[in-house]
Structures are given as C-alpha cells and as structure tokens.
Residue, then its C-alpha position, 0 to 999 in steps of 0.5 A: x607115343x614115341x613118334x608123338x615124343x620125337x616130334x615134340x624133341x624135333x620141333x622144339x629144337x626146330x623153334x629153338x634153332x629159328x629163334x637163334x637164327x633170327x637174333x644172329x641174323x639181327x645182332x650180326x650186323x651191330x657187332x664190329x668185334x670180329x670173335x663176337x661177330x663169330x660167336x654170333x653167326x655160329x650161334x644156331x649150330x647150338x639147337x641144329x646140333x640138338x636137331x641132329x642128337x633128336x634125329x639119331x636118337x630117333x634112328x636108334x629106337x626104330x625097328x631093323x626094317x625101319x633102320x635099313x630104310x632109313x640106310x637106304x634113303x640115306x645112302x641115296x640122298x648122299x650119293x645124289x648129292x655128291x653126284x649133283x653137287x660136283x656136277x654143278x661144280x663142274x658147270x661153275x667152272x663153265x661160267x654158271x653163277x655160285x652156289x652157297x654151300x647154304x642150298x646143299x642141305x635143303x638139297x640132300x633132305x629133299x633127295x632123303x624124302x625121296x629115298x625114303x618115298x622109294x625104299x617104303x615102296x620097295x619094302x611095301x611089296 
C-alpha cells in the first residue's frame, strides 16, 4: 500500500513537472520580458521540488536497513559524480566540448541506481 501511494505521489509530480516543462519550453521563446522570461523558464522547479518532498517522505517511512541502503547508494552516487564531474572539468580545460550542467542530474540518478544494485547485494548476503 505504501509503495503503491509512493508511486501514485512520484508519478504525479513526474506528469506535473513534464507538462510544466513542455509550457516553458513553449512560451519561453514568445516572452521578450526578460522577469516573465525568468519566471518561465523557472516554472518546472515547482512539481521537481514536490519530486523532491515525495522522495524524502519516502526515505522517512522506510525501515533502518532500507534507510542505510538508501545512505549508501547515496553517498556512492555523490562521490561518483563529484569524482566524474570534476574529471571531466578537467579534460575541458584540455579542449574536450562543454557539458550542460543539465546531464549532471541524469548522471548522479544513474550512479544512485547502481549504488542501490550494489548495496542490495551486499545486504543480501
């Protein structure tokens, strides 16, 4: 019942934060007023940050092995991307393209999943 909640909550901020997303992305070029044009483009931080709230309420209703999982493919994703991130930085200064700080995020959730892959198969022992 509660993961059945938890996914209701998540997917509707998830559906909420595209539909936002694709009015900014399709306003945002019409606005000339440079305040309405940073309204806009701020406007899906509103469902991402209920995203947010959804997964932290989550986190607190898990049990303690759950919550230290959840610490460990947290702390490894962190650490992964603060090692992969500045890495990359570093080969910019060499002459490889920019990144958008836009592929950080995909990066850190992708390296969250494998925390958890690994800390599930740690504690599955």
């Amino acid at each position: 019942m509660v993961w059945r909640r938890y996914a209701l909550e998540l997917g509707l901020a998830i559906l909420a934060y595209a539909g936002l997303l694709i009015l900014s992305l399709t306003l945002l070029p019409h606005l000339t007023d440079p305040a309405a044009r940073y309204l806009m483009s701020l406007l899906p931080m509103l469902p991402g940050s209920a995203i947010a709230w959804v997964i932290l309420r989550q986190i607190r209703r898990l049990d303690e092995l759950q919550r230290r999982i959840q610490l460990e493919a947290l702390g490894f994703a962190f650490a992964l991307t603060a090692l992969l991130t500045f890495g990359y930085g570093f080969l910019e200064l060499a002459g490889l393209p920019r990144l958008s700080l836009f592929s950080v995020w995909p990066l850190m959730a992708t390296l969250w999943v494998a925390g958890l892959v690994l800390a599930n198969r740690h504690y599955a022992r």
